[in-house]
C-alpha positions in Angstrom: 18.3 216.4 3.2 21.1 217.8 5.2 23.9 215.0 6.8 24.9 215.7 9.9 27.7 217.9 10.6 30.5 216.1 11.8 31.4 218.9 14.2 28.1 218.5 15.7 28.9 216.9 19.2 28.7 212.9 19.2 28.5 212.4 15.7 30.3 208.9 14.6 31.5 208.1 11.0 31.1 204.4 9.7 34.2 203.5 7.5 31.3 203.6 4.6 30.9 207.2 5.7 27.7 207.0 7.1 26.9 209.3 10.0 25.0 208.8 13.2 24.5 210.7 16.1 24.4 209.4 19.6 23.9 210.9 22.4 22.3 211.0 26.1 18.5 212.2 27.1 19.8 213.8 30.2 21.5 216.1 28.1 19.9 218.9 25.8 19.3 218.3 22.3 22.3 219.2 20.7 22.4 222.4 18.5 21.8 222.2 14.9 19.3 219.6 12.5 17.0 217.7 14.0 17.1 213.8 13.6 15.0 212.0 10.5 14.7 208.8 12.6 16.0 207.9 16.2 16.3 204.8 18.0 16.4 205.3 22.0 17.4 202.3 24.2 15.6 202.9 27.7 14.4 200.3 30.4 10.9 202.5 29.9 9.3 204.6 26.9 11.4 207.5 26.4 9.2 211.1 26.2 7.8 211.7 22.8 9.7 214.0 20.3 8.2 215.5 16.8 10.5 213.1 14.6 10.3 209.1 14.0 11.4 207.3 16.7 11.3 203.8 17.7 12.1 202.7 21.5 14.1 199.5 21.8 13.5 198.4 25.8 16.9 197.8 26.8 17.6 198.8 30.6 20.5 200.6 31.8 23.9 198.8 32.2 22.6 195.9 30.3 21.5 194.3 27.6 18.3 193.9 25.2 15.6 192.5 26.3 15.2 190.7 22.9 18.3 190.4 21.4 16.6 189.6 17.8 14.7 192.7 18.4 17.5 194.7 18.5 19.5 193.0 15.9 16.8 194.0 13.5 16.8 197.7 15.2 20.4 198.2 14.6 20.0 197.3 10.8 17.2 198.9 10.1 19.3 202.2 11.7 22.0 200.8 9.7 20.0 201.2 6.2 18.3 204.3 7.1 22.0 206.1 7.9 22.8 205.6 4.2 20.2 208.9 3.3 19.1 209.9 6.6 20.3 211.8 9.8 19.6 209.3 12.5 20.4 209.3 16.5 20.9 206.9 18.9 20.5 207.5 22.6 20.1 206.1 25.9 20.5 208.1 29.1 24.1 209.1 29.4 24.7 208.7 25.8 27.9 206.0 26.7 26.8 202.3 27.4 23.8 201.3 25.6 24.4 204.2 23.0 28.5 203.1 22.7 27.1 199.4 22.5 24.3 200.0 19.7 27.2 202.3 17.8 29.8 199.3 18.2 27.5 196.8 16.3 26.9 199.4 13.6 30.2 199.7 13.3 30.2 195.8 12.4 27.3 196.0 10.2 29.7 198.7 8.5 32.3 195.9 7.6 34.1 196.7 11.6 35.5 193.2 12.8 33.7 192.4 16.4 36.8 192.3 18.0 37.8 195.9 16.8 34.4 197.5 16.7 35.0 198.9 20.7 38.1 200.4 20.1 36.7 201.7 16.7 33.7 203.3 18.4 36.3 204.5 21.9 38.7 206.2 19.3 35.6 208.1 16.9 33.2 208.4 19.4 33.6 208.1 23.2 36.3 207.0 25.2 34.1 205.8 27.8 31.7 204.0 25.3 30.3 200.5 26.2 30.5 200.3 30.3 30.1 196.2 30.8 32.0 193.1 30.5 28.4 191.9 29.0 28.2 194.8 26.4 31.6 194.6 25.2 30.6 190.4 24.7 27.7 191.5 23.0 29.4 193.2 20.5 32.0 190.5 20.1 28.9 187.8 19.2 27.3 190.4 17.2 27.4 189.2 13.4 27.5 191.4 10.1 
């Protein structure tokens, strides 16, 4: 298995080194290898695509619609990061996606109250759009 470049476009290192991509479904697929496994946050099923995926309903500007749903989501992503290239991705590839990427960053040993600012500086400035996102990563617990 090939990681993911980290050149390739939206491509965030965990302190432990693990790699994820995230990114939009408005956009084009980036250039170069194609996810292992992806997990896409929409308020509806996302379009099919020819690798694993799993959809986590999770409307746009919000939050989960089952929180403990996507708490076992995230790990799961989490684990399969350590040997797999994996993607997140909601629309615009900056609330939902920065808000999933800020609680991996705290399953990756990121304090809540840092993991914003961690995911901002490594991944997108403009990562996690709402007062509610930002509080869910603040409650969200290794």
């Amino acid at each position: 298995m090939q990681p993911w470049d980290e050149s390739t476009r939206c491509v965030l290192r965990l302190p432990s080194g693990r790699l994820v991509r995230g990114r939009g479904l408005r956009q084009p697929l980036p250039f170069g290898p194609l996810p292992q496994f992806a997990l896409y946050l929409q308020g509806k099923p996302p379009p099919p695509v020819a690798w694993e995926s799993r959809w986590l309903r999770w409307p746009d500007w919000w939050l989960p619609a089952d929180p403990s749903e996507a708490r076992q989501a995230l790990a799961n992503l989490w684990q399969r990061a350590a040997s797999e290239r994996v993607e997140v991705a909601c629309s615009g590839g900056q609330g939902r996606t920065g808000t999933a990427l800020a609680c991996l960053a705290v399953l990756d040993g990121v304090s809540a109250a840092e993991a914003v600012g961690y995911v901002r500086e490594h991944y997108n400035l403009r990562a996690v759009e709402t007062p509610w996102q930002r509080r869910f990563v603040a409650r969200f617990e290794r």
